[in-house]
PDB file of N, CA, C, O and CB in Angstrom:
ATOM      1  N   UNK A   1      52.674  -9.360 -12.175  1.00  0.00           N
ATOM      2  CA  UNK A   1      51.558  -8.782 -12.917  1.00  0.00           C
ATOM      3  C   UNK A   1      50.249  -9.165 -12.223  1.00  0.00           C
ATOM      4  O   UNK A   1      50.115 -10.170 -11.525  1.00  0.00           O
ATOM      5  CB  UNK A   1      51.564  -9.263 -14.403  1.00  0.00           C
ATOM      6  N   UNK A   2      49.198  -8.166 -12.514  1.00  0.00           N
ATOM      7  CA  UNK A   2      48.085  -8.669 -11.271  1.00  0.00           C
ATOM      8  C   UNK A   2      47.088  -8.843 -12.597  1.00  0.00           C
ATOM      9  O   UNK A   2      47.018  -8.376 -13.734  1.00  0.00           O
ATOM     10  CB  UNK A   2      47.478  -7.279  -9.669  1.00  0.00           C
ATOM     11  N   UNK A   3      46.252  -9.934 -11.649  1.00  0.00           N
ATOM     12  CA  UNK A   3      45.541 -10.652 -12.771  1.00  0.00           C
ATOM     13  C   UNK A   3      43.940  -9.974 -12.938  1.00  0.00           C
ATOM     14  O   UNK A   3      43.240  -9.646 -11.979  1.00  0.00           O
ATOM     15  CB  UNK A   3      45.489 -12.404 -12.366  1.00  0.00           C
ATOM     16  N   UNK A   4      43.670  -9.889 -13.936  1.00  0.00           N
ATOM     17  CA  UNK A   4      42.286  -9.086 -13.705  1.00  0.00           C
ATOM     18  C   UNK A   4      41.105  -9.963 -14.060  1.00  0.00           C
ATOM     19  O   UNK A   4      40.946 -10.586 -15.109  1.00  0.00           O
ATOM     20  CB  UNK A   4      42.186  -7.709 -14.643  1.00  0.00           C
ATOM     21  N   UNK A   5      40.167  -9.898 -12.831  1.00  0.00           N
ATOM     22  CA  UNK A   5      39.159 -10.452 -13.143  1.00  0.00           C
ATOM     23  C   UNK A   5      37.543  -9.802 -13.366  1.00  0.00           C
ATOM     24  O   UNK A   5      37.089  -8.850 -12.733  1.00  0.00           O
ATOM     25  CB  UNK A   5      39.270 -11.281 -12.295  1.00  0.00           C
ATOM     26  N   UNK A   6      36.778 -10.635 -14.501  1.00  0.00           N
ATOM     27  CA  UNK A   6      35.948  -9.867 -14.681  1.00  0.00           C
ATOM     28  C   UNK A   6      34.638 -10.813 -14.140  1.00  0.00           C
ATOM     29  O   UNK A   6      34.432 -11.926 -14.626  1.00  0.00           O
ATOM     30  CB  UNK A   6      36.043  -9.317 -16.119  1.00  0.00           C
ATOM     31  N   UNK A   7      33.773 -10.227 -13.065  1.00  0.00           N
ATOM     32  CA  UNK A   7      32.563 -11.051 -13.891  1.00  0.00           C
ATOM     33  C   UNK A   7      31.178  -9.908 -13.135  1.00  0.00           C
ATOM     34  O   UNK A   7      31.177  -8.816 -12.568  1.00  0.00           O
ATOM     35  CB  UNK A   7      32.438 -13.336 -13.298  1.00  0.00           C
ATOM     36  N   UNK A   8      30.183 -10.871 -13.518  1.00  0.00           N
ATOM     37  CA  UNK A   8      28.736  -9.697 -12.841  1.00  0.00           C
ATOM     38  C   UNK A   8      28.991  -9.168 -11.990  1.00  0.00           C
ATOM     39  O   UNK A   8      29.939  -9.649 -11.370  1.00  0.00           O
ATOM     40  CB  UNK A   8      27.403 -10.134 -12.294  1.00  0.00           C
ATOM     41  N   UNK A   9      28.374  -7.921 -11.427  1.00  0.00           N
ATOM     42  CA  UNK A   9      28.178  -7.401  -9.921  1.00  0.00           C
ATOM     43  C   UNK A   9      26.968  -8.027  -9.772  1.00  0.00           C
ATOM     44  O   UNK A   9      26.213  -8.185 -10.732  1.00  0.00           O
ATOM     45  CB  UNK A   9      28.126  -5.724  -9.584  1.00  0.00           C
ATOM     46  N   UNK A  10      26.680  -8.443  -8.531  1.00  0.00           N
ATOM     47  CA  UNK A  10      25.835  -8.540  -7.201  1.00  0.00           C
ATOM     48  C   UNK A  10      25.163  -7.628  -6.864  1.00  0.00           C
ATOM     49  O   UNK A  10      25.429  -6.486  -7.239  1.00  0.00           O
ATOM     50  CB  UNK A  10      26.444  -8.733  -6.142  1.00  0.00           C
ATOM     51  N   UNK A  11      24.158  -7.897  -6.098  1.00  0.00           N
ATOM     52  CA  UNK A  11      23.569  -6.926  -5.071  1.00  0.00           C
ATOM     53  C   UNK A  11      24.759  -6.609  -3.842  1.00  0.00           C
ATOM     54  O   UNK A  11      24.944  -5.524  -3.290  1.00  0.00           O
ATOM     55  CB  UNK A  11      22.086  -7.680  -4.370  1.00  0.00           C
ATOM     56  N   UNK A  12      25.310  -7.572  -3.660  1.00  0.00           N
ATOM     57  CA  UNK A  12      26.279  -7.171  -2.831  1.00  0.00           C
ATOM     58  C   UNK A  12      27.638  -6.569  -2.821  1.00  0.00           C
ATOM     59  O   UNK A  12      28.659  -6.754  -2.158  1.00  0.00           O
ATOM     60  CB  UNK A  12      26.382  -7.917  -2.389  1.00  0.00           C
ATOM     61  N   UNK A  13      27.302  -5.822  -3.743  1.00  0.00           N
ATOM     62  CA  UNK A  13      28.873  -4.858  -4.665  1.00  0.00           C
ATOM     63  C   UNK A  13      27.809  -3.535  -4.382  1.00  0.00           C
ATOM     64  O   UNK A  13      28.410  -2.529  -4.759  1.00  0.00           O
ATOM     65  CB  UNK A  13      29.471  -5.339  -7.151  1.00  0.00           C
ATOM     66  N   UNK A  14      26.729  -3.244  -3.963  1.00  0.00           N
ATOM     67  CA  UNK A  14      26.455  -2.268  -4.073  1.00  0.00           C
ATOM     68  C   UNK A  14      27.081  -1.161  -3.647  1.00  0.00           C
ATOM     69  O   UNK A  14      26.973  -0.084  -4.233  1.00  0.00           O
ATOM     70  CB  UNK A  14      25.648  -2.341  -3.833  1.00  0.00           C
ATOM     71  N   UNK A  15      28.017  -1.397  -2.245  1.00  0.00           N
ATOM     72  CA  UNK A  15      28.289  -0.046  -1.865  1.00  0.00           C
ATOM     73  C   UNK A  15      29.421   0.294  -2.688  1.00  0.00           C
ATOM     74  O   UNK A  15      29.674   1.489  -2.842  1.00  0.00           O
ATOM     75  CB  UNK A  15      28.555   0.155  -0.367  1.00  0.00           C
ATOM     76  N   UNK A  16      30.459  -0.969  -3.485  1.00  0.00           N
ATOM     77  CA  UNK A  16      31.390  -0.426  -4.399  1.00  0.00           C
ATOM     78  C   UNK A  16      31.067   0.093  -5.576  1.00  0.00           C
ATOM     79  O   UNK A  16      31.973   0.572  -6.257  1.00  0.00           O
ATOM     80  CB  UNK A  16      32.189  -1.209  -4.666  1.00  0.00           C
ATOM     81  N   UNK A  17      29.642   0.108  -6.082  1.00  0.00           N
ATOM     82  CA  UNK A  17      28.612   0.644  -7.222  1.00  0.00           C
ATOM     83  C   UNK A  17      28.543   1.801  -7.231  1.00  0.00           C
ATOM     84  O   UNK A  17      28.943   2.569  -8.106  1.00  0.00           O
ATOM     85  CB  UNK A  17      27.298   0.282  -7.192  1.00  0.00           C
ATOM     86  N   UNK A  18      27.742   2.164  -5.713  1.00  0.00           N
ATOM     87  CA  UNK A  18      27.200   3.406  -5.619  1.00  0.00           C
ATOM     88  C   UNK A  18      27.721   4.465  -6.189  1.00  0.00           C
ATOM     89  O   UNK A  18      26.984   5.212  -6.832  1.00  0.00           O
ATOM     90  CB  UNK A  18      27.079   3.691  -4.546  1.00  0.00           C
ATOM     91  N   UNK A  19      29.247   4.761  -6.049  1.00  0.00           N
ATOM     92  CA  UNK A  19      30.051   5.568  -5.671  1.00  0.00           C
ATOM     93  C   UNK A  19      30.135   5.827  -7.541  1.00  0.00           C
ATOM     94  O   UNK A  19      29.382   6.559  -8.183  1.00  0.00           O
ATOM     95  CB  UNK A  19      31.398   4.993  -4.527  1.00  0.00           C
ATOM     96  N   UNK A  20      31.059   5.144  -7.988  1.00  0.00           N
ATOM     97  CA  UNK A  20      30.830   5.017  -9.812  1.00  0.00           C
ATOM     98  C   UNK A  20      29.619   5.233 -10.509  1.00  0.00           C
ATOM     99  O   UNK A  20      29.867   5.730 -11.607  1.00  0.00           O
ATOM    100  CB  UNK A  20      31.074   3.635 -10.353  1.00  0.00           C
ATOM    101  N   UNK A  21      28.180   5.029 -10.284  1.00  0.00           N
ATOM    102  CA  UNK A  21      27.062   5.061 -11.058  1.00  0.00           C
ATOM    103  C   UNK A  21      26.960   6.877 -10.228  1.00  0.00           C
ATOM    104  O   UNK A  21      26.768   7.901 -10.884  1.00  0.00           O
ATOM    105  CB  UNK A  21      25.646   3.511 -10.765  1.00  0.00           C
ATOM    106  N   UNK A  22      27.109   6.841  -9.022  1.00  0.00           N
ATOM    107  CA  UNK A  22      26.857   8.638  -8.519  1.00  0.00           C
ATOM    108  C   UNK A  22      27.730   9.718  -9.536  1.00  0.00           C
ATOM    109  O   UNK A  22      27.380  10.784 -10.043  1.00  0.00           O
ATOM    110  CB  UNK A  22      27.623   8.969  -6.612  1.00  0.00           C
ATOM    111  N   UNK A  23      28.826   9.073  -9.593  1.00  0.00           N
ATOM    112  CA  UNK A  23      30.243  10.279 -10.154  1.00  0.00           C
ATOM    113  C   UNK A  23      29.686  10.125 -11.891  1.00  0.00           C
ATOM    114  O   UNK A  23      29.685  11.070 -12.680  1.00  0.00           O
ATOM    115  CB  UNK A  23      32.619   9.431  -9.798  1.00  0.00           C
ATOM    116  N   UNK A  24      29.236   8.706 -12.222  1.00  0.00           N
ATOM    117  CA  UNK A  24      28.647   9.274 -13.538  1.00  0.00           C
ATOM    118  C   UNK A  24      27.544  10.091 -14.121  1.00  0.00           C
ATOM    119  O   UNK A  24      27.609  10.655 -15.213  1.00  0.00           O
ATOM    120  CB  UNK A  24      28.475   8.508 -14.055  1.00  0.00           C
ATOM    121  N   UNK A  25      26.238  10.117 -13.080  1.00  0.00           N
ATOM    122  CA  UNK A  25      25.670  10.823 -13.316  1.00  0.00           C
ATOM    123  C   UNK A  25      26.131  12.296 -12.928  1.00  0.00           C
ATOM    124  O   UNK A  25      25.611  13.300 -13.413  1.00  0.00           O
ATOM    125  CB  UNK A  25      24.736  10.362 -12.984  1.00  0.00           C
ATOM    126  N   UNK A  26      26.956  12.309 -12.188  1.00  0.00           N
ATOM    127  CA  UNK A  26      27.199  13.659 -12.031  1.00  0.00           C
ATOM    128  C   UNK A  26      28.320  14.677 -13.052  1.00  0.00           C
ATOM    129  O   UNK A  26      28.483  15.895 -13.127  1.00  0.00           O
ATOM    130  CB  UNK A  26      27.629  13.628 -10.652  1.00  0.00           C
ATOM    131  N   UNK A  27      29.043  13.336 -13.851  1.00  0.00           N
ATOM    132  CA  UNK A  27      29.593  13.598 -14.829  1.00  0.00           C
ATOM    133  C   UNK A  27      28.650  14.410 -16.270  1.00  0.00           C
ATOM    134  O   UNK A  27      29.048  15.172 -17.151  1.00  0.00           O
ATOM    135  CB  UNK A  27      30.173  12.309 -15.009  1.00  0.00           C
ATOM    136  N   UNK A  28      27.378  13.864 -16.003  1.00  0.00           N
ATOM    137  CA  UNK A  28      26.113  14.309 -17.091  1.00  0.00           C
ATOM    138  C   UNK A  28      25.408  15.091 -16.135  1.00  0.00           C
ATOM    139  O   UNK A  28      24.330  14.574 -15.839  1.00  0.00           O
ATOM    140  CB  UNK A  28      25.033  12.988 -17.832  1.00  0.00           C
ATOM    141  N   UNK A  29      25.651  16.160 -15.554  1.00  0.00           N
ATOM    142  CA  UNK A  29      25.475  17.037 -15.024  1.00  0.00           C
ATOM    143  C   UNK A  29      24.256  16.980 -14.032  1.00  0.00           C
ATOM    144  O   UNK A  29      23.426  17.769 -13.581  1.00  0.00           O
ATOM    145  CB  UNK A  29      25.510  17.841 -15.889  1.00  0.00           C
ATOM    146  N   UNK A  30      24.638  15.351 -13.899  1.00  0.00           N
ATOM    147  CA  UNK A  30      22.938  15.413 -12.746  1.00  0.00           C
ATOM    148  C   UNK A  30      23.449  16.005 -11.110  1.00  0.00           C
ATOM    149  O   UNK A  30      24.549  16.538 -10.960  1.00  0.00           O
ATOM    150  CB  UNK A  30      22.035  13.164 -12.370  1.00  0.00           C
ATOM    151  N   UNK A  31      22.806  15.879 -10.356  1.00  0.00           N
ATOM    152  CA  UNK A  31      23.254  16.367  -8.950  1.00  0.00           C
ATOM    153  C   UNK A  31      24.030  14.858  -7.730  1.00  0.00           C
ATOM    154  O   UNK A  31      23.427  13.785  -7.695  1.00  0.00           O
ATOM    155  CB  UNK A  31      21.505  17.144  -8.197  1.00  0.00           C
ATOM    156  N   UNK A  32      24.658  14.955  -7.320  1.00  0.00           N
ATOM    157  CA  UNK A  32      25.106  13.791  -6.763  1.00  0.00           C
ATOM    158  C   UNK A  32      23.551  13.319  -5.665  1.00  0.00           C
ATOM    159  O   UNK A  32      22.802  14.047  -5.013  1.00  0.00           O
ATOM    160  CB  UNK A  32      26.792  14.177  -5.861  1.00  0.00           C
ATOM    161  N   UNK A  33      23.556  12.201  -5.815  1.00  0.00           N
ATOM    162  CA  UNK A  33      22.330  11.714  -4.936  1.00  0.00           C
ATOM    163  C   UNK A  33      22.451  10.034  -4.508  1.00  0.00           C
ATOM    164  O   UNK A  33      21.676   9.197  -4.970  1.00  0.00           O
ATOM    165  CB  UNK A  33      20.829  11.978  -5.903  1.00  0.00           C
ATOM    166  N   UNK A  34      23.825   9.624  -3.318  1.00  0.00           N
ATOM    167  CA  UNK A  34      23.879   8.258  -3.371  1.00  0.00           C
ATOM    168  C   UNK A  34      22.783   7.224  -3.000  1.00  0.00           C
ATOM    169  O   UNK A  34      22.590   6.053  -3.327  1.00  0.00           O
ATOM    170  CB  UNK A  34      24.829   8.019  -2.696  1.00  0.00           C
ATOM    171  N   UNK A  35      21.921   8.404  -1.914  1.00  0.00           N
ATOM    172  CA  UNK A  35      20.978   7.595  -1.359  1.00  0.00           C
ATOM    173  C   UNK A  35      19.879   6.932  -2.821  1.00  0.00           C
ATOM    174  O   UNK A  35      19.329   5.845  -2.994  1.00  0.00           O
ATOM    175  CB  UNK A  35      20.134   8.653  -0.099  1.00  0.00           C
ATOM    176  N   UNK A  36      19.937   8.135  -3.608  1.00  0.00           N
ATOM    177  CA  UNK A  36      18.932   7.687  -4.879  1.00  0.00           C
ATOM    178  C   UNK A  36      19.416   6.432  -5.608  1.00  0.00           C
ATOM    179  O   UNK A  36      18.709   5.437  -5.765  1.00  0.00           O
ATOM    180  CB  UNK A  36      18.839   8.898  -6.067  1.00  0.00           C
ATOM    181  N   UNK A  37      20.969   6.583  -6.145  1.00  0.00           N
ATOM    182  CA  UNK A  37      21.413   5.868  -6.765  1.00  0.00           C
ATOM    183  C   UNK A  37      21.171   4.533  -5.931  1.00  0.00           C
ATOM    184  O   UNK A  37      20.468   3.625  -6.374  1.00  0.00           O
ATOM    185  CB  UNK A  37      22.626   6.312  -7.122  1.00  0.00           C
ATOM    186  N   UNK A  38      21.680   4.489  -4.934  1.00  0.00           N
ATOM    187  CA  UNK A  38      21.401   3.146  -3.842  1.00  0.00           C
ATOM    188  C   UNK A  38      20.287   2.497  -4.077  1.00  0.00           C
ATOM    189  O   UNK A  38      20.465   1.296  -4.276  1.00  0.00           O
ATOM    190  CB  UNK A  38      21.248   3.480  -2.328  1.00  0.00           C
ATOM    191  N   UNK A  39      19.198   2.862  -4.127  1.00  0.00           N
ATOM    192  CA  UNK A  39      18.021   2.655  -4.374  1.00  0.00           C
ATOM    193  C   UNK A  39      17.630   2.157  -6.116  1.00  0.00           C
ATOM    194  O   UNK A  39      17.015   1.213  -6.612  1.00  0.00           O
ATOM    195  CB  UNK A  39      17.427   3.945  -3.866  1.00  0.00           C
ATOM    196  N   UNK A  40      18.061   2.866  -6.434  1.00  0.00           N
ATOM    197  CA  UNK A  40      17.807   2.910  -7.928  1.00  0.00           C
ATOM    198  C   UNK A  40      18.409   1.468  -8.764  1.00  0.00           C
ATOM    199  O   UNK A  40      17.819   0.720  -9.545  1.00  0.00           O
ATOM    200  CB  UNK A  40      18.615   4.363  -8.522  1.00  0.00           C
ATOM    201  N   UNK A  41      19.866   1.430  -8.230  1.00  0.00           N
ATOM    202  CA  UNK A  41      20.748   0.129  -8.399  1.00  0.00           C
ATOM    203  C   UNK A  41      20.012  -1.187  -7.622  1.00  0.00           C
ATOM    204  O   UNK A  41      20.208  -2.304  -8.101  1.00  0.00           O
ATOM    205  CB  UNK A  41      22.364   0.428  -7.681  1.00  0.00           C
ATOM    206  N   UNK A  42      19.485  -1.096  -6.873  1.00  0.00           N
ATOM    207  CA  UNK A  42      19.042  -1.908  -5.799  1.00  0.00           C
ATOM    208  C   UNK A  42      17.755  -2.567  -6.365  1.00  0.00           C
ATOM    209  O   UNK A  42      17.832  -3.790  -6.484  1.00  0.00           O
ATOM    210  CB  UNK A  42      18.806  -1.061  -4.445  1.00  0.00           C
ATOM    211  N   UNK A  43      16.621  -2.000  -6.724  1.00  0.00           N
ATOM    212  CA  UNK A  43      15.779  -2.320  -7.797  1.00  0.00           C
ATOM    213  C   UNK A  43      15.938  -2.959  -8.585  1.00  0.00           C
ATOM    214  O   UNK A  43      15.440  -4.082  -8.494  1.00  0.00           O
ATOM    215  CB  UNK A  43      15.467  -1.669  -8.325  1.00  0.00           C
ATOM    216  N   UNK A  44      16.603  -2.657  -9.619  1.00  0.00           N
ATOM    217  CA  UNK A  44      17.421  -3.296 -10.567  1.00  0.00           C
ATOM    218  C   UNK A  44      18.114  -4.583 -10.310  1.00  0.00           C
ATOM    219  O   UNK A  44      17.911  -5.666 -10.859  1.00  0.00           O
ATOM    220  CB  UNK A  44      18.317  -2.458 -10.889  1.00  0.00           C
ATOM    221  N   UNK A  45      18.881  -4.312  -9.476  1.00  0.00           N
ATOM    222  CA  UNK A  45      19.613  -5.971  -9.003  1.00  0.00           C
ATOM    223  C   UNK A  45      17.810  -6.791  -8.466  1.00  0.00           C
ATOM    224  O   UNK A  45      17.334  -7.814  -8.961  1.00  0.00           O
ATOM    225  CB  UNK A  45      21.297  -5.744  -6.929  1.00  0.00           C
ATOM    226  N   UNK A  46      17.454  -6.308  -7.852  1.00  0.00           N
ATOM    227  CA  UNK A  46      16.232  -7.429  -7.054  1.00  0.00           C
ATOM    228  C   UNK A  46      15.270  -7.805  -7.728  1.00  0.00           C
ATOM    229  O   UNK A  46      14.564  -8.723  -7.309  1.00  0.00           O
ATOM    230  CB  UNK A  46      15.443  -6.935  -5.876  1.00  0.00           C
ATOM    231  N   UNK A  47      14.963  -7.067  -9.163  1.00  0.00           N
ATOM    232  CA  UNK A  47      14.077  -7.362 -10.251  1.00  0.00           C
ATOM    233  C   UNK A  47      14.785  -7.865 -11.695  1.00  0.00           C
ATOM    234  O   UNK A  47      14.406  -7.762 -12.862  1.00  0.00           O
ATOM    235  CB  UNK A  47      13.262  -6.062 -10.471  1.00  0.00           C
ATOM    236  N   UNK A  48      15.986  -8.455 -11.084  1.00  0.00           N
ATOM    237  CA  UNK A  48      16.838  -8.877 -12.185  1.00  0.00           C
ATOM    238  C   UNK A  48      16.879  -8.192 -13.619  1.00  0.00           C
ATOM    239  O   UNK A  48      16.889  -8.756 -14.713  1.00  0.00           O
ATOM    240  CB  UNK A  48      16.509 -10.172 -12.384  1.00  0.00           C
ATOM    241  N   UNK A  49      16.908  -6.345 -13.236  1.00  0.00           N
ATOM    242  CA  UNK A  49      16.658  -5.864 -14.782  1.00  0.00           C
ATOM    243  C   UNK A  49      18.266  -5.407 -14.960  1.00  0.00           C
ATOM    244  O   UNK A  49      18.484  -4.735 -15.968  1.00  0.00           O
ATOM    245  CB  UNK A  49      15.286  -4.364 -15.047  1.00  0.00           C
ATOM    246  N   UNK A  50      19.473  -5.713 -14.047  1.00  0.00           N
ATOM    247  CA  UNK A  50      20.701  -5.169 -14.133  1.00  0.00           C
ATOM    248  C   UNK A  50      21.459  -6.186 -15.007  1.00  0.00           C
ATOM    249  O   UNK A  50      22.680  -6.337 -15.062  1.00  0.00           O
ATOM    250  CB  UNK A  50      21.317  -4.897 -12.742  1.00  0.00           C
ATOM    251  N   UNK A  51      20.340  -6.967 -15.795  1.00  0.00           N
ATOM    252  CA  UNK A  51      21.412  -8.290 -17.129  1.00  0.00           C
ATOM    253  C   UNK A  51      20.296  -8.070 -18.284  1.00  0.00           C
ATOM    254  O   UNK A  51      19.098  -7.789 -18.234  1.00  0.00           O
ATOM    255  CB  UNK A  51      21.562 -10.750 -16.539  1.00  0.00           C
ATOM    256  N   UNK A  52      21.359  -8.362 -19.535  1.00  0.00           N
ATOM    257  CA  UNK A  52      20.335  -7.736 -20.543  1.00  0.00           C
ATOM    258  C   UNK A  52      20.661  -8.598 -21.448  1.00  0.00           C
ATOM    259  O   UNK A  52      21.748  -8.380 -21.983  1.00  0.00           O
ATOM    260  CB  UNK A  52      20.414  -6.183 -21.020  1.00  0.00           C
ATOM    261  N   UNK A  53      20.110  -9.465 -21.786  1.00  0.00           N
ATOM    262  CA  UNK A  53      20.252 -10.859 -22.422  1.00  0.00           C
ATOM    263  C   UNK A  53      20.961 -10.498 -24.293  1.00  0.00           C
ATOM    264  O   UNK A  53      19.811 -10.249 -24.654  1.00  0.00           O
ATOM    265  CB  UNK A  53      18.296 -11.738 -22.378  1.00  0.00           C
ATOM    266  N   UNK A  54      21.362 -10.398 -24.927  1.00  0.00           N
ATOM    267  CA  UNK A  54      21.444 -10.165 -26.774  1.00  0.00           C
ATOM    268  C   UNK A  54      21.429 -11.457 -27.044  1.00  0.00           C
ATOM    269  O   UNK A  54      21.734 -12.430 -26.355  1.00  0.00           O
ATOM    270  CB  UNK A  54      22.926  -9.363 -27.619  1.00  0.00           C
ATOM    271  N   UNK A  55      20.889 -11.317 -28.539  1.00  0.00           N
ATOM    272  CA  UNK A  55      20.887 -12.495 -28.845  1.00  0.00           C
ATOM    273  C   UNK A  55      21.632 -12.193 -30.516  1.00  0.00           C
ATOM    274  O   UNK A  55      21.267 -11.135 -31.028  1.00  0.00           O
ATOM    275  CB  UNK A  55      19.283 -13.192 -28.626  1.00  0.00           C
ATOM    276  N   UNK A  56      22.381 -12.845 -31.140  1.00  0.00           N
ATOM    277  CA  UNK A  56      22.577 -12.245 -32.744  1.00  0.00           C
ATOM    278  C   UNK A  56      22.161 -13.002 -33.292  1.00  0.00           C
ATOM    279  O   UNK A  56      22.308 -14.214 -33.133  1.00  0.00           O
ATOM    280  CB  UNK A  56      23.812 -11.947 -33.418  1.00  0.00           C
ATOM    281  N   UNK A  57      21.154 -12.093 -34.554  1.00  0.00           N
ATOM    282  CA  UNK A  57      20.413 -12.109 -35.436  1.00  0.00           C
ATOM    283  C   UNK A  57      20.877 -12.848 -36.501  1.00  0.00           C
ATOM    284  O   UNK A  57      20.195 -12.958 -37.520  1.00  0.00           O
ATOM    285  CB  UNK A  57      20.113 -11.019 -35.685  1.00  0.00           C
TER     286      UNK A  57
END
């Protein structure tokens, strides 16, 4: 049985990102655009906005 592990992506998972965040927007009928997504993900990881803290109330 193979063991599954979970934890954050990296900036350095990006090119295994790209590909999944592209096919979803294109799933919501956007246009495929990896170079955008690349970019877009990339931001995000370098301005640490790709973790989103909850807290319960």
């Amino acid at each position: 049985m193979t063991k599954l592990i979970i934890r954050q992506a990296t900036i350095q998972d990006l090119p295994r990102i790209v590909p999944i965040f592209d096919s979803y927007r294109e799933y919501f009928k956007q246009h495929k655009d990896p170079v955008m997504v690349e970019r877009f993900l990339f931001e995000k990881f370098e301005h640490m906005e790709s973790v989103k803290e909850w807290q319960q109330p």
